[in-house]
N, C-alpha and C positions, 0 to 999 in steps of 0.2 A: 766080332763080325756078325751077321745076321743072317736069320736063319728062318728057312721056310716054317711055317705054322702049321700044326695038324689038320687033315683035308675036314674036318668036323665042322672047326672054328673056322677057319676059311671059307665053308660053304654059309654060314654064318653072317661073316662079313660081305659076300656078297651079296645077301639078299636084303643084307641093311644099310651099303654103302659102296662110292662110287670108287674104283681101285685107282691109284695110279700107276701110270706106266711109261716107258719108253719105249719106242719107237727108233729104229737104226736104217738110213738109205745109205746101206755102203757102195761108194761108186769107183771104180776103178775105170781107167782106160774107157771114159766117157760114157758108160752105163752103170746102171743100178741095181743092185740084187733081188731080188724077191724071192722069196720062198713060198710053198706049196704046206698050207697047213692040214695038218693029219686031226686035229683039234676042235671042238667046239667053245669059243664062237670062232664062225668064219671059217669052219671045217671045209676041207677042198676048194679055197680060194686061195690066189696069189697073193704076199700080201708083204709088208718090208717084215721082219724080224723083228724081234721085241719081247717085253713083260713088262710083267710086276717089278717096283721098284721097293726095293727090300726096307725095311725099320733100319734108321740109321745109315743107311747109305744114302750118297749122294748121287743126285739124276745121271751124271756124267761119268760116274763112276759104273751104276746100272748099266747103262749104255756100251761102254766098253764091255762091261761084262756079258752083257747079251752077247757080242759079237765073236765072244768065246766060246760061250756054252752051247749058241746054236747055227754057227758056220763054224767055230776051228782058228777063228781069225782075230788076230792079235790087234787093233786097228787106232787111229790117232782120230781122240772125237773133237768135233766141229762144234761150229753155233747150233742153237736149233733153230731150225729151216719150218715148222709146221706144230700148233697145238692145235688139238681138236678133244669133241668126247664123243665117243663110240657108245652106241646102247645095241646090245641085240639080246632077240628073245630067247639066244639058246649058248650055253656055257656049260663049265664042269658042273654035273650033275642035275646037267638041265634048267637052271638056275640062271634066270635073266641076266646081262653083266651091261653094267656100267661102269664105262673107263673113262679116265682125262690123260691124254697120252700125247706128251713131246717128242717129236719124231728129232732125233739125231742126225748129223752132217758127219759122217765117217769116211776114213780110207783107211787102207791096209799098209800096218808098217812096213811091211817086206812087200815089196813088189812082186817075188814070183811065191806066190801065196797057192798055198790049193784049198779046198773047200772039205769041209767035214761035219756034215748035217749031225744034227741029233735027231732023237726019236720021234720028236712031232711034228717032222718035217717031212715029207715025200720027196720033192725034188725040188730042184733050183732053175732058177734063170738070169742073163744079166739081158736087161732092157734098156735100147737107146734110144727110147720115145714110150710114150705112155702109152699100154695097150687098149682097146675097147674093151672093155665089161669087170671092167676093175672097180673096185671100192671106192666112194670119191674119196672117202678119206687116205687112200691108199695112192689115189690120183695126185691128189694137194702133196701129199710127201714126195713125188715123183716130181710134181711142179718145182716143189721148192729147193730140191738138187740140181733144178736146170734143164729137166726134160721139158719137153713139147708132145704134142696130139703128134706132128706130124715127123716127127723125129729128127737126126743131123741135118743142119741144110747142106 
């Protein structure tokens, strides 16, 4: 299995190349998750759940496993709904990040599921229309699950 790299080499590979990652809009009962990032990039904005997709794993595999490590949720992955690449000026260690990141179409295998953040998470919401002042790329993910601006008709 594969396994996180030392934060040294890793700061490394950020400043010399562009990560990929996963992206997860788990939707239950006609809304969508977002999570409250504790993190740099995108520190204290709403944002779907996600990372790095690990050496030898595969995206789908990534993807479920995000939905482990930072909701608690066992969940059944979908197509991808949304690629995009994210650049912002500010990451671990302050360190510019450039990502190419496939947002995932998930649900949760159990239907009475409860939620269990991890640490670089603040808090949660489930959204049934896309909010104002969101990420567009956080927006396209929320598109691409079926939300709307103006949310349920």
């Amino acid at each position: 299995m594969s396994k996180f790299i030392p934060n040294m080499l890793y700061y490394q590979i950020l400043e010399n190349l562009p990560i990929a990652c996963v992206d997860i809009a788990i939707v239950a009962q006609g809304a969508v998750l977002l999570v409250k990032r504790q993190d740099a990039p995108a520190k204290d904005q709403w944002w779907v759940p996600g990372g790095r997709v690990l050496k030898g794993e595969m995206m789908r595999d990534a993807a479920a496993r995000k939905a482990r490590e930072e909701v608690g949720l066992e969940c059944h992955v979908g197509p991808i709904i949304h690629t995009a690449e994210t650049i912002f000026p500010d990451g671990p260690n302050n360190i510019p990040v450039h990502s190419i990141n496939s947002c995932f179409f998930l649900y949760p295998v159990n239907p009475d599921f409860s939620l269990r953040l991890d640490d670089h998470h603040a808090d949660y919401q489930w959204v049934d229309h896309i909010p104002d002042g969101l990420h567009p790329y956080v927006e396209r993910c929320l598109m691409g699950a079926g939300l709307s601006q103006a949310g349920p008709a």
